[in-house]
N, C-alpha and C positions, 0 to 999 in steps of 0.2 A: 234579718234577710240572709238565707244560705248562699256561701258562694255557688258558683256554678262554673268557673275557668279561672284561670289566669293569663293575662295577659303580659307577655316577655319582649320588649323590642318591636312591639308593633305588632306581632304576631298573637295571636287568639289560641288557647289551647284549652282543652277540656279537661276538667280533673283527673280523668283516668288516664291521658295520655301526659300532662301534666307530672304524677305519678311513675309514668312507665318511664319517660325520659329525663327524671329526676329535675324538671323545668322547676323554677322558682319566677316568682313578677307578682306584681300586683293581682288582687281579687277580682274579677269579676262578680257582679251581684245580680239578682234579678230587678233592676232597676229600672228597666227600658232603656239603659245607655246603648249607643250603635252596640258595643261589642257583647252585652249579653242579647240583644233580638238578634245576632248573628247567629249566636249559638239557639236561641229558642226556633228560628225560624228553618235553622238544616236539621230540626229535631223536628220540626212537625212535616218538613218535605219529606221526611222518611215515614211519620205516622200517618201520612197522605199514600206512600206507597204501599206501607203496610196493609190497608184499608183497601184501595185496590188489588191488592192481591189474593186477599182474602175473598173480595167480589168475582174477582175477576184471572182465577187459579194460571190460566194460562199466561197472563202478565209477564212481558220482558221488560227489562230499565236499563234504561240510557244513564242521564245524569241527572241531577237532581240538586244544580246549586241556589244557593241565597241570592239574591238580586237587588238592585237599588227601589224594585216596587213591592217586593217580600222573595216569594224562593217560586220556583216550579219545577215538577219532574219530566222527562221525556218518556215514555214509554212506548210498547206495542201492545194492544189487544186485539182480537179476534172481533167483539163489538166493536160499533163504531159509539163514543160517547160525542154528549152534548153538553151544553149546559143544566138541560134537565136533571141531568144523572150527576150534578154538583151535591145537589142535597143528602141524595142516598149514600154516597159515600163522606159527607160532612156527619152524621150518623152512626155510619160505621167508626170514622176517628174517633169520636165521642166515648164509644165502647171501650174502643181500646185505651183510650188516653185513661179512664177510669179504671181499667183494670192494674193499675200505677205500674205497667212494665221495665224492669229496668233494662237501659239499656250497654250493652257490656262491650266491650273493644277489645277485639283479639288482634294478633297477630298469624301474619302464615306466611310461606312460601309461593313463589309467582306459580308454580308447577302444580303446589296443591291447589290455588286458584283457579288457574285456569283448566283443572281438571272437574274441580265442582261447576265449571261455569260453560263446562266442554261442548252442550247443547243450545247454550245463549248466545248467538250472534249480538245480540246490544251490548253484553257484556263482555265480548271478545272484542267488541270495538273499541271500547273502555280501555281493555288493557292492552291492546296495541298502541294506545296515548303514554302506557306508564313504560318506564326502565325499571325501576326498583326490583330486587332481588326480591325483597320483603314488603308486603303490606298490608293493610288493614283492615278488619273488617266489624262494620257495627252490628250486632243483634240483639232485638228485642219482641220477646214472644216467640214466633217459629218464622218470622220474617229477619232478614239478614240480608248485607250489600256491601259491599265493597267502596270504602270509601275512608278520606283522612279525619273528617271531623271538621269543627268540633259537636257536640251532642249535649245534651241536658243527661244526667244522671238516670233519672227516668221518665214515661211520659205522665205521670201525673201532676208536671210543673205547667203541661200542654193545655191549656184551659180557651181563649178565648185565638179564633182563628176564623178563617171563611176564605173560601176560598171562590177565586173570582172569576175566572172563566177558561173557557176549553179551548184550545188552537193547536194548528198545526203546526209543525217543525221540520224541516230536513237533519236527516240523522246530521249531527254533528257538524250542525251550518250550511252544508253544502247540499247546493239545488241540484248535484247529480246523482244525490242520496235520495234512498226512501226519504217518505213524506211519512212520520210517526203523529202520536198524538200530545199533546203540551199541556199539562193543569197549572195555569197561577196560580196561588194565594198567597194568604198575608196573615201574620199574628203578632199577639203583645202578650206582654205580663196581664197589661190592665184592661178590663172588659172596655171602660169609658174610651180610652185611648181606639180600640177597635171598632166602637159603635159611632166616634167622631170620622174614622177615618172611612167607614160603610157611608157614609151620610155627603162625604164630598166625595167619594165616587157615585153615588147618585146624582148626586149634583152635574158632574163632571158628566156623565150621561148624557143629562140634557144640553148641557153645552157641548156635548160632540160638534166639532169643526165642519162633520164629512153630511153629519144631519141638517144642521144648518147652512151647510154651505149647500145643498141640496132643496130645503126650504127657500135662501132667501135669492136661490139661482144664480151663485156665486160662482161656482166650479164644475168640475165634471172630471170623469174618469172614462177611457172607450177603449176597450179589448184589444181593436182595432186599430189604432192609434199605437198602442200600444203601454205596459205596463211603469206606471210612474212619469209617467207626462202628461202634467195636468194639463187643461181644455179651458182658459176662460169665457167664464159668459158675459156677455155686458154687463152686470149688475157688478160682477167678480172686478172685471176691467175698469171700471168705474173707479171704484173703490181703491185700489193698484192705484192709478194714475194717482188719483189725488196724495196718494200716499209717496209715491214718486214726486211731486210737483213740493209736497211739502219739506219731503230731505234734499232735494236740488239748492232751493234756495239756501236753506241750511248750511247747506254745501261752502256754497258759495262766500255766504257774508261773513264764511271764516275762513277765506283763502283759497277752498280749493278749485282746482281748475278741472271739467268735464273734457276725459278723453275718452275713444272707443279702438279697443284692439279686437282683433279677429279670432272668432270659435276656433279655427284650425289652427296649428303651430307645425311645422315640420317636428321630427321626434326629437331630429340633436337637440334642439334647445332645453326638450324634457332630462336626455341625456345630462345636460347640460346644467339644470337647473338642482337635478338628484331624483326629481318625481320619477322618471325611469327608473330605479334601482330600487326607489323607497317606496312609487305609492301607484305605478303600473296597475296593480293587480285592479285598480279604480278606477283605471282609465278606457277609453276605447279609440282605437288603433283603426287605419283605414292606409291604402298606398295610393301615391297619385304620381302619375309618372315615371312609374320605379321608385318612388321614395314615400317611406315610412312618416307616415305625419299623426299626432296625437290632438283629438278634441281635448279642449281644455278643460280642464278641471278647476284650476283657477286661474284667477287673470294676472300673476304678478310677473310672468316673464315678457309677456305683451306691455304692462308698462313700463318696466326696465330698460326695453331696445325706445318706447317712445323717450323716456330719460335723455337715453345716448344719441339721440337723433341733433341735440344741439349740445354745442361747447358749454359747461355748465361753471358758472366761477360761484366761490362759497356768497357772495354779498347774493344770489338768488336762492339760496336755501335760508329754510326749507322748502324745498317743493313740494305741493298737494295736488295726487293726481286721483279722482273719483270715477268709476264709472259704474252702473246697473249690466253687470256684467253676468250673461248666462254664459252658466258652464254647467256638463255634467257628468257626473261621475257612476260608477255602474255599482247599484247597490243591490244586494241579494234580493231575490222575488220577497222572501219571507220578511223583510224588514221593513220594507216598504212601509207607512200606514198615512195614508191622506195628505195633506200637506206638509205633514213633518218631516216625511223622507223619500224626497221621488229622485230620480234618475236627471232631470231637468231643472233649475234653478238659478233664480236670478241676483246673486248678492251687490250688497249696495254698498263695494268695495272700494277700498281707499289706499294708496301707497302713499306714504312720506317721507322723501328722502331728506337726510339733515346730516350736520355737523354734529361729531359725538357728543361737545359740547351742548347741544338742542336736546338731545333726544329724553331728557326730565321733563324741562318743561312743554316739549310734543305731547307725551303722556300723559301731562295735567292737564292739558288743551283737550284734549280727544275726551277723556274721562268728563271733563266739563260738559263737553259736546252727549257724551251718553248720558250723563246726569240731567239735562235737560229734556230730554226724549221722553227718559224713563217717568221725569216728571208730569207730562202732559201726557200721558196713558194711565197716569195711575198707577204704575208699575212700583214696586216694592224693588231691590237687588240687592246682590253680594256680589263677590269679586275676589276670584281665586287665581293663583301664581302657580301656572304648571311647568313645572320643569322637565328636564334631560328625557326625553322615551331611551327606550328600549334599542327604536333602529333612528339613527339621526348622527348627522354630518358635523363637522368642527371638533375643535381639540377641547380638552375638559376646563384651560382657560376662559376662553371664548364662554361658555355657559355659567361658567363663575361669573365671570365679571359681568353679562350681559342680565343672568338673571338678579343678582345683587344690584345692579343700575335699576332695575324696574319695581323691586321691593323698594328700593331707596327713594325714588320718584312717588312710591305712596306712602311713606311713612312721614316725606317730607310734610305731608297735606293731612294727616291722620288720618289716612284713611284705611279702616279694615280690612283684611283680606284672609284664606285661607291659603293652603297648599294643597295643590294635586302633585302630588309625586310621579315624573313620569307620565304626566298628562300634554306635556311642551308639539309644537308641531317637529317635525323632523330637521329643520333649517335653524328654531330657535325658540325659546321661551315665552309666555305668551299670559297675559291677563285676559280671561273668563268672563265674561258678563253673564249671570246667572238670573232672571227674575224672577218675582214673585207674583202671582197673577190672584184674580179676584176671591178662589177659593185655596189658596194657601199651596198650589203646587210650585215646582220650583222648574225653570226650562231654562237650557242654553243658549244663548241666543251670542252677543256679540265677543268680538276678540281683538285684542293688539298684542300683535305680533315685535318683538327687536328681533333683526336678521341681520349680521354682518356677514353672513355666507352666501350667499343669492349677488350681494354687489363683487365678492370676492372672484367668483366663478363665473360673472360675466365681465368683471374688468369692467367698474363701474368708477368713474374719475368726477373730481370737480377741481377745478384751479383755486389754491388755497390763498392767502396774504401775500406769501413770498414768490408767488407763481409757478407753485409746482406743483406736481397733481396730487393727490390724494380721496382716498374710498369714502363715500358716505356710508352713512349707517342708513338700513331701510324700515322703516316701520310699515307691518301690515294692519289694515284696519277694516275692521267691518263692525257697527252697529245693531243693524236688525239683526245680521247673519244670514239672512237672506229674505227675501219680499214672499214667499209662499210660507214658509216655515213659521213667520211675524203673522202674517194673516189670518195663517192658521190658528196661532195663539191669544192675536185681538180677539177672534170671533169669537173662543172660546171663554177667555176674559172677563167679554163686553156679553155673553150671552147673542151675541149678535146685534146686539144696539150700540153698534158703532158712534161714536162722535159724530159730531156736525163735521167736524173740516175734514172728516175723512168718509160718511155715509157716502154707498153709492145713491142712493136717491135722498136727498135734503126733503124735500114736500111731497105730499101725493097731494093735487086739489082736484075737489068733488063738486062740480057743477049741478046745483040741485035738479036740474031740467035740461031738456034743448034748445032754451033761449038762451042759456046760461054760458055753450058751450063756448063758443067765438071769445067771448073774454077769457077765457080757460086757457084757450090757445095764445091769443096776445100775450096773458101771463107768463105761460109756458117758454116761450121768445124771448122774452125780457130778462128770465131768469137763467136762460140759456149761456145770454152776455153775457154775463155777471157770474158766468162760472158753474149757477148753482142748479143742479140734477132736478128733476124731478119727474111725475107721473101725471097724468091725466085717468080719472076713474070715472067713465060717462055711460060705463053698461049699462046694461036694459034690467038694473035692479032696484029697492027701494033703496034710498038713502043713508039710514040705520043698516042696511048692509056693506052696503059700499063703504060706510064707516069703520064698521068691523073688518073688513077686507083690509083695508087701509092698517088697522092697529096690528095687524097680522106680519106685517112686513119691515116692524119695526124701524119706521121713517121718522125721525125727532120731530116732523111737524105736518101737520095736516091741513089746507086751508076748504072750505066750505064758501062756493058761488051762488047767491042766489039776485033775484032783484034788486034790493038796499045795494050790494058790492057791485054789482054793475053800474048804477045808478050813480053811486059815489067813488068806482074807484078804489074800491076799498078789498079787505079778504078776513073774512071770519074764520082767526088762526086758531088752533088746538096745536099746543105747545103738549108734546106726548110726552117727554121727559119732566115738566114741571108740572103736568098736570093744570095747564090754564086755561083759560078761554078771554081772549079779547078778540078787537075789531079795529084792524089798524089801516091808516090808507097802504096804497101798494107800494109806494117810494118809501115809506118808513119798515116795509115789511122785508124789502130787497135790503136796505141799508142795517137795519135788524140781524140778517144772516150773515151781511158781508163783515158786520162788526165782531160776530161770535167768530166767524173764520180769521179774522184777523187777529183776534187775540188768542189764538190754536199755531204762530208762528213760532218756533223752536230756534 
């Protein structure tokens, strides 16, 4: 197997440029390791751009990086494309990747760049991002770009790719930019590896969240309303609750205590807090009586001041303070996508203040606490250790010892973890709950946060052994990460055949006639107490349709009214998960449900 890079210090570099800057490190191979599909996948976002330019001569290009779902480019054309027009240019790649191009890396001057590039506003935008005197440019064929690399050698290593769909972009993120046009795709070394990964974005298709949540009349979206604030519909609401009712108790019979702070915050406290300096540009700002006050983003300064609101001595720590806290925070039009990323959000947030001393085994409480969640969804995880960003508060002590404490807290337990370098919240280092859902994709979901900076800056005290004050350490906590985001990700999961203890409807029952219906109702009532949802299907259809109706809406149980279950009392159940058919009295059928929801407790 030829190399194709070397990799130096973490850094990925292309043999030619490898070469030019006398770099030495290990090989890169064409293996499907992360670092050579890095390199194969910014060699086919260029033989994707070559490809349209060739279609499409008037073609300007934006950028065109690698991405955690394969690479896409930005461009302008004069057409407007579609998905349709995926093919014809997978086609054209094809040509060219066969014509084994090599591809070559030159160097030049910003002046002679920007002279060759003198009528390209996408490319002038480009290099009003760089300073470099000197930089780079890739050619292969009579196509050429500006850009660092790294590259494959030539494109005849480009074999197996597809590219996935058409979307819009604002030039360079920003929605006060042109809206250009955006191609994903995706490639491997290996044909298999691409023809598995086509196979669960099929999949993944059908479980769209926004189809089914649309289907089973879970959610909504309205213009009008406005963008990224979802609209529940009862069946959505339904489902929420129970899922709510389910982590409360949860909550609870491990300590924690249910409080509720308010959406609004005057801004000092964001001042106050750092979000003003660090994370503002996310926030939205409104004035109330001459003073500047901030929606919350999140809820931990709200339970901070609840903290200080009593004399706190160390024999009460830890404190658990939980609340289904909406906050929102303002995220680009373009990001937006269903319940993964809206403007509005309710996390099922947790503070725990403790003694340094505590704060290990908090970590393995909490992690217990996630380890059993993940378990009663079926959920697969990992769990990654993001440190120090980029912009963020405290001395470089503080991060050492804070994030060493939380490595330490899992090593204790053997428990695996990765590194995000630079992935820490701005206040402090933080454990990643990542899962693994039913067709192998991976989603962020929950976090614990250590923060000794947030009690620092608000002057957060408890009276120690000896009577005198001292700082707790704060831990932030969130599980789902949030109740639309989770949702979003059961549906897609579950296909939408949610669990019993958490379906918005348990039963649909089907009253064979209009004698039938009156017990339908009683039933209905009965199950109402007892918590458990359900539907009535008495339309003016035949039976075997209402059936079918019924299996459509993916209800784990279906009961069937006719004379005998009147008669006796009884309900001819169709069990849609196990595929069964019995006939149970109605007290065995309620006690039946409330059994399975009781062993659904976390």
């Amino acid at each position: 197997m030829e190399p194709i890079g070397v990799l130096n210090d973490g850094q990925i570099y292309d043999l030619q440029t490898a070469e030019a800057l006398s770099i030495d490190g290990d090989e890169i191979k064409a293996d499907n390791s992360p670092e050579s599909l890095e390199i194969l996948r910014h060699s086919c976002a260029h033989l994707m751009a070559q490809a349209i330019k060739a279609l499409y001569p008037e073609a300007k290009f934006f950028v065109g990086p690698v991405v955690k779902e394969g690479f896409y480019y930005d461009f302008k054309v004069d057409s407007k494309i579609n998905d349709e027009d995926l093919p014809k240019i997978e086609k054209k790649m094809k040509e060219l990747a066969n014509a084994k191009l090599p591809i070559e890396r030159y160097e030049a001057s910003r002046e002679e760049i920007l002279g060759k590039f003198a009528d390209d506003e996408l490319k002038q935008a480009v290099l009003s991002r760089i300073e470099d005197d000197t930089l780079t440019m890739y050619k292969q064929g009579d196509f050429e770009d500006l850009c660092r690399g790294p590259h494959l050698p030539n494109t005849r290593m480009i074999r197996s790719y597809k590219l996935i769909r058409v979307a819009g972009a604002y030039l360079g993120g920003d929605e006060k930019n042109e809206m250009i046009t955006r191609i994903y795709g995706i490639a491997f070394f290996d044909k298999k590896q691409l023809h598995d990964y086509v196979r669960m974005l099929e999949e993944a298709k059908k479980r769209d969240h926004r189809k089914l949540g649309t289907e089973l009349e879970l959610f909504t979206f309205n213009d009008d309303i406005g963008a990224g604030l979802p609209l529940w519909l009862p069946n959505g609401a339904r489902l929420r609750g129970k899922l709510e009712r389910l982590l409360y108790k949860a909550h609870r019979v491990r300590g924690y205590e249910p409080v509720r702070a308010p959406e609004i915050l005057k801004a000092n406290q964001w001042v106050k807090s750092g979000h003003y300096a660090n994370y503002k540009e996310n926030m939205y700002f409104t004035e109330i009586d001459g003073q500047e006050y901030g929606i919350k983003p999140m809820n931990c300064v709200g339970h901070i001041q609840i903290y200080k609101n009593d004399l706190v001595s160390y024999k009460d720590l830890p404190k658990k303070f939980f609340e289904y806290g909406v906050v929102h925070r303002h995220e680009l039009s373009g990001a937006m996508h269903g319940l993964f990323r809206v403007r509005e959000f309710t996390q099922d947030d947790a503070h725990i203040f403790c003694l340094p001393t505590q704060v290990k085994d908090v970590i393995i409480e909490v992690l217990e606490f996630v380890d059993s969640l993940m378990k009663l969804f079926e959920f697969e995880y990992e769990m990654e250790v993001s440190t120090r960003p980029e912009k963020a508060i405290g001395d470089d002590s503080f991060w050492e010892k804070t994030t060493q404490g939380i490595m330490d807290a899992l090593d204790s337990e053997n428990l695996a973890y990765g590194i995000d370098e630079g992935g820490g919240a701005f206040y402090g280092p933080k454990i990643d709950i990542k899962i693994l859902d039913a067709i192998g994709r991976k989603w962020q979901c929950g976090t614990i946060q250590v923060d000794m900076n947030l009690p620092s800056s608000f002057e957060m005290e408890f009276i120690n052994a000896e009577g005198e004050k001292e700082q707790p350490v704060m831990i932030h906590r969130a599980i789902l990460g949030s109740f639309e985001r989770f949702i979003g990700i059961l549906t897609e999961h579950y296909a939408g055949e949610f669990p019993l203890a958490i379906a918005p409807t348990e039963v649909i029952i089907i009253p064979i006639a209009q004698p039938h219906v009156e017990y339908a109702k009683a039933l209905q009532k009965e199950l109402i107490y007892s918590e458990i949802d359900s539907k009535i299907f008495d339309m003016n259809e035949s039976l075997n349709k209402r059936v079918r109706m019924a299996e459509k809406q993916r209800v784990p149980m279906i009961v069937v009214l006719g004379d005998e279950e009147v008669a006796g009392q009884t309900v001819a159940l169709r069990d849609r998960r196990k595929r069964e058919q019995s006939n149970v009295s109605k007290d065995e059928f309620v006690q039946m449900i409330n059994d399975i929801k009781k062993g659904c407790e976390v």
